[in-house]
N, C-alpha and C positions, 0 to 999 in steps of 0.2 A: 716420151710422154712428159708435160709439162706437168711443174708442180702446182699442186692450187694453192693460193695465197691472198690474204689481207691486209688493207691498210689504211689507213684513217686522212680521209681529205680535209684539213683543217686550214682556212681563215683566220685572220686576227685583226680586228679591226678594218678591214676590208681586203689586208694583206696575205696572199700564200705562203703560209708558212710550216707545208710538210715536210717541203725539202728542210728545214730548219732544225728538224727534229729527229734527222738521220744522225744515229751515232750514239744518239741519246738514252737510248731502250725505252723509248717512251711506251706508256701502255694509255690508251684509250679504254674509260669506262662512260656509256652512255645509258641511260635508264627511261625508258617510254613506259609511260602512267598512261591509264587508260583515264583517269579521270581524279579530281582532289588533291592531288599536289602536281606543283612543275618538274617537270621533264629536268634533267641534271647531265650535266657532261664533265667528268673527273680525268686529266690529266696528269700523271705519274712519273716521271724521268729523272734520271741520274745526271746531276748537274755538273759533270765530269771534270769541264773547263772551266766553272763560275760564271759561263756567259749569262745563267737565267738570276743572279745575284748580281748584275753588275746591267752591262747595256742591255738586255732582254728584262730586265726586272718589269714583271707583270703591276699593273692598278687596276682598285676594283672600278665596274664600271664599262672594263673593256669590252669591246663584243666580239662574238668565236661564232661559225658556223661549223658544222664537220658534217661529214660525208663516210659511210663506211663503204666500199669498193672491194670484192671480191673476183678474182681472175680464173678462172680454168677452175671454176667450185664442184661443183659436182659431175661435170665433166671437161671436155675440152673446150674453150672454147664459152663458158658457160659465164659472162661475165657482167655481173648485176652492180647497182647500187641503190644504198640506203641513205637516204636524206632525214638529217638528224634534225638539224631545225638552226633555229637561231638561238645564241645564249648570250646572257650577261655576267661578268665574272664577280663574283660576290664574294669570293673568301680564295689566299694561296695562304700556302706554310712552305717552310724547308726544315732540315732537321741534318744534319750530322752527326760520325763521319760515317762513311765517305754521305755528300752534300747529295739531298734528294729533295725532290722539291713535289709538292702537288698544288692543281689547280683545279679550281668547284667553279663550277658557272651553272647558270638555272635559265630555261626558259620563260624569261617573263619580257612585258614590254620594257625599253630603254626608256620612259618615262616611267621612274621610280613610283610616283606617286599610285601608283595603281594600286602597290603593295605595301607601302608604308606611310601615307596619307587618310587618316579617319575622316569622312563624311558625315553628314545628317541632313537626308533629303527626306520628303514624303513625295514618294509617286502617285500618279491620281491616274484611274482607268487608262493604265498602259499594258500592254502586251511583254510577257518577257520580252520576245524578239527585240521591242522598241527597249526595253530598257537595254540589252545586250548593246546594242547599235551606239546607243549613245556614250555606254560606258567604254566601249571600243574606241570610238572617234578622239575622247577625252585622253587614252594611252596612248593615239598617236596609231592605229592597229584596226585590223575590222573583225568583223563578228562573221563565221561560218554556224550555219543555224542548218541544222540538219534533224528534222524532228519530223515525222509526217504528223496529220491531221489538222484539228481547228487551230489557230493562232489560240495562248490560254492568257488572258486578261485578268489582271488582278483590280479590285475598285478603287484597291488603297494598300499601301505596302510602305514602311517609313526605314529607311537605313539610317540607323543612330550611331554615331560614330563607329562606321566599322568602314575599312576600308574598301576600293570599287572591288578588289579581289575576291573579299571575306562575304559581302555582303552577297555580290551576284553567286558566287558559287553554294553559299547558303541557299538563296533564293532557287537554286536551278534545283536543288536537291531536295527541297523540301515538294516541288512536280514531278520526281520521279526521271528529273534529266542528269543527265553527265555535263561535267564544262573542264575542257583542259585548253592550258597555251600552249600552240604551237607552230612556227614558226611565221612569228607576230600575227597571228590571229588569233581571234579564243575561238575556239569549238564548242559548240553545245549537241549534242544529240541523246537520242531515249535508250537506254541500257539494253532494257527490254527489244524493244523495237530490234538493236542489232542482234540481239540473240537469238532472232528468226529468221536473221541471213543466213544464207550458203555458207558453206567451214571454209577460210582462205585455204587450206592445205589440212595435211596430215601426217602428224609425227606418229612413225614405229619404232615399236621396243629398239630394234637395231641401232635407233638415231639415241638410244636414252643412257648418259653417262652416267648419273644420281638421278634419284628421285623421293620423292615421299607424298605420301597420302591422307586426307584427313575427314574424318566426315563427322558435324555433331548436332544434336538435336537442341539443344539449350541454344535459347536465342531468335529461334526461330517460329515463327507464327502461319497458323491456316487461314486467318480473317483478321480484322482489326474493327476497331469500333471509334470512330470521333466522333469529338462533343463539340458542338459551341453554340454560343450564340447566334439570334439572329439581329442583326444589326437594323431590322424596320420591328420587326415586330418585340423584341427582346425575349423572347422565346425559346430555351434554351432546345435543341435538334442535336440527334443523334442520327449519327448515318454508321451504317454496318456495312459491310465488306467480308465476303465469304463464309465460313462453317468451321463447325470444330469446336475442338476443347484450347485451342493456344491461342487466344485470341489477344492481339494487340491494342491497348485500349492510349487514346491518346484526346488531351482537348488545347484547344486553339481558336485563332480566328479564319472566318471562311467565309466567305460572299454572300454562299448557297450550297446546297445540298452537294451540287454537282461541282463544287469547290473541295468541299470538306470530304468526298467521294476520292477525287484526283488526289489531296493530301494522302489520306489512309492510305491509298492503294498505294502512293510512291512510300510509303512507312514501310508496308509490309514488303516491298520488294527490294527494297534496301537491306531491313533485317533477313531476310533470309538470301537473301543475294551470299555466298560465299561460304553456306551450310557446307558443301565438299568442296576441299579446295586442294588441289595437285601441284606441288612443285617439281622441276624438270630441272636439268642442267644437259645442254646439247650441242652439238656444234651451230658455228651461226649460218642461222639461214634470214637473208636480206629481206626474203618476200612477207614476211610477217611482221606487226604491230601488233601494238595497245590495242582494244579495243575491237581484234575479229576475232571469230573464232573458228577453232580446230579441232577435226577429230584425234583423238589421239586412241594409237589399236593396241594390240597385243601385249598388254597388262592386264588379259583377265579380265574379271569383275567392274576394274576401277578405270576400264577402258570408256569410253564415250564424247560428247560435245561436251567443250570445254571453252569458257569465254575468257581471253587474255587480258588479264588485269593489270601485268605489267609487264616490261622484259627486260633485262638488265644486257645489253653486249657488252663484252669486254675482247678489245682488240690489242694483241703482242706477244710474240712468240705466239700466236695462232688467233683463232676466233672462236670464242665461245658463246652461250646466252646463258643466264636463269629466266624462267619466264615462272610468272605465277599466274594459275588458275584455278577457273570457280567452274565446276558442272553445271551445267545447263542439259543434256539429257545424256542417260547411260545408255540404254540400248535402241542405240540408232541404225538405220538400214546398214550404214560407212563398217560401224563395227560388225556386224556379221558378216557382212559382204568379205569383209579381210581374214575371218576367222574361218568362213567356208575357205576362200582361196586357200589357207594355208593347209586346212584340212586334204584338202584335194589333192596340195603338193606332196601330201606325205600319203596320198593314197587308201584313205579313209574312205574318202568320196568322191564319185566321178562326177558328180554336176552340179557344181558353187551353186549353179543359177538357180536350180532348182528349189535348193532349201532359203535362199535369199527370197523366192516368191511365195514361199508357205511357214515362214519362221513362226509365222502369228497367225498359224492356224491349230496351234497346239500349245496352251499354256505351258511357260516356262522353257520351249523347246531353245526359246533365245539363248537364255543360258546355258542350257547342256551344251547349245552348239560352243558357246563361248569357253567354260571348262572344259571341252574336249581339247579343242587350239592352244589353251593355254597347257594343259598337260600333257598334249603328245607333241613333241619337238620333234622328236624320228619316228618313222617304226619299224618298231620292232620285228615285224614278220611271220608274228605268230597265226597258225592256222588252226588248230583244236577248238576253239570257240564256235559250236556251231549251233547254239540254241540262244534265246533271252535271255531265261534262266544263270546261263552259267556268265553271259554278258555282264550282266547286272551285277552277279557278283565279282566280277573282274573289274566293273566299275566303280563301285561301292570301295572296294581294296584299297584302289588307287585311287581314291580322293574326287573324281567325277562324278560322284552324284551321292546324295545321303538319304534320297530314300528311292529305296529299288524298289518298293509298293506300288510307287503310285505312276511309275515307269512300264510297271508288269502291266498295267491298268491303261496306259495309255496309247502301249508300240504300234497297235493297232489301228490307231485312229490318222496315222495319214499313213499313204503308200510310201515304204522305202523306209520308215523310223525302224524298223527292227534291223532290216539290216545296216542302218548306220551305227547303233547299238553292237552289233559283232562284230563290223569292221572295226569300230575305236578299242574294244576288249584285245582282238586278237592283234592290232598295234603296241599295246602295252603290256603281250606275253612274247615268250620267246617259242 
């Protein structure tokens, strides 16, 4: 059986140079942002023989492309690649003894000025898209504009000494858009928009090395309200956006209503963007980025669609990720569907299918299914349990459910809850 393995296809300046880097223990760190800062590529190696202090000495400026390449990954035969992008080397260090060197490079355009040249223009009735286009052409780079609906027009927009970087990704942000570079293009697309894509994949507990979980209510908003003027009439308009008591109040300038509409709404979904947010540490898997998302199962509660914010690979002596995420829905079809299956493998229940087509024909049934998966790992075998009653209280015990009321109240109401109720009791007695 072959081993599976990793290793970092790296460029320098248009030259190969992985083979260069045998011997060296070098370690690849590459970090994909889903959006608001560039993409980073860290190289780490043991400068054994002085070569990277002597004729290999790096200058900022240089450019690296890298490639991560996995062989025989998850099975034989199974052999993917990750294209990292383009980078520009901004900052190394070394440090002794023994002599170690590292190297930062960021994806941004090789025309510096994108990122460290201030502007002051006023745009007049342009469309982001056209402003993206043109600030594109300017780094030498094009614009990938991935946004559905109307083209959105601003009347008047002034960039006061900020530079093309600072100012567009301002401006994308305050519409409610993403904007990252990547691999000399800038990306724009709607946050929102992909978080009603398809999940590219799905991580299980099995796949989960660390992790941590976080969920907070401060910060977060049900509606928002903006003010401004009205630039004909001088009128001051207030536009509302949703319900509730957390309301986002914000004033500015806006066209029109359906201006100052599209602001607030990208306000509120900024701030609440990242209310729950899941950290992972797992082996790496190539087919995933910044910016899709995944279900992720068998953590219980904190299981659900989760939108990848970032991912950090790190390649040497093996492949790893962190990836950071934000919730976007907890109880999704994906997640039960995995909870029955497992249910089923441990003999709870004979027919996944079935309760995946009536989960949501019983308040709260989602959950119970989900506590029972998460708490019954084996079972047990127990057969004594042959009533509700004594169900309830075997589940109450063990931690699946806290209130056995409203369970007594319910087993009734579809075919098969009661006895899924004794089968998980007499699972978790002997």
């Amino acid at each position: 059986m072959r081993t599976r393995r990793a290793e970092t296809d790296l460029t320098w300046n248009g030259a190969a140079v992985t083979s260069k880097m045998v011997g060296y223990k070098a370690t690849v760190t590459y970090t994909d942002a889903a959006s608001g800062e560039a993409d980073s590529l860290e190289i780490s190696m043991n400068d054994r023989d002085r070569q990277w202090t002597t004729a290999w000495m790096p200058k900022t400026g240089d450019t690296l492309t890298a490639a991560i390449k996995v062989y025989d990954w998850e099975r034989e035969g199974d052999n993917r690649t990750l294209d990292c992008g383009f980078f520009i080397l901004d900052n190394y260090s070394f440090s002794w003894w023994p002599m170690t060197g590292t190297i930062s490079a960021v994806s941004v355009p090789a025309d510096s000025a994108f990122r460290a040249t201030q502007r002051t223009k006023t745009w007049e009735k342009a469309t982001l898209q056209a402003i993206g286009n043109e600030i594109a052409a300017r780094a030498g780079i094009t614009l990938t504009w991935d946004v559905e609906g109307e083209p959105i027009t601003v009347e008047s927009v002034e960039q006061s000494e900020q530079t093309d970087c600072e100012f567009y990704m301002s401006l994308c942000e305050e519409y409610g858009l993403s904007m990252k570079v990547y691999a000399q293009k800038i990306v724009v697309y709607d946050r929102e928009q992909y978080k009603e894509r398809d999940v590219a994949g799905t991580i299980r507990e099995s796949e989960i090395e660390s992790g941590s979980w976080n969920t907070t209510l401060d910060g977060t908003y049900t509606g928002g309200e903006y003010t401004y003027t009205d630039p004909n009439t001088e009128e001051e308009i207030k536009v509302t956006v949703g319900t509730g008591t957390r309301i986002l109040k914000q004033s500015g300038k806006a066209d029109n209503k359906a201006d100052a509409e599209r602001k607030i709404t990208a306000a509120v979904a900024n701030a609440n963007h990242g209310a729950t947010t899941l950290s992972l540490t797992i082996m790496g898997r190539p087919d995933l980025v910044a910016s899709q998302c995944v279900t992720v199962v068998g953590i219980g509660r904190l299981s659900g669609k989760y939108f990848i914010d970032s991912i950090t690979h790190t390649v040497g002596g093996g492949y790893t990720m962190d990836m950071e995420l934000s919730l976007v829905e907890a109880m999704t079809e994906e997640v039960i569907k995995d909870a029955t299956e497992r249910l089923a493998a441990v003999g709870v229940m004979d027919s996944p299918e079935y309760w995946v087509q009536h989960y949501k024909d019983v308040a709260n049934l989602d959950g119970l299914i989900l506590n029972m998966a998460t708490r019954i790992k084996t079972n047990l075998g127990g057969s004594s349990i042959t009533t509700v009653d004594d169900a309830l209280d075997v589940l109450t015990r063990t931690g699946v459910i806290n209130s056995p009321d409203y369970w007594a109240s319910k087993h009734s109401a579809l075919a098969w809850l009661d006895r899924l109720l004794i089968n998980a009791a007499n699972a978790l007695t002997e």
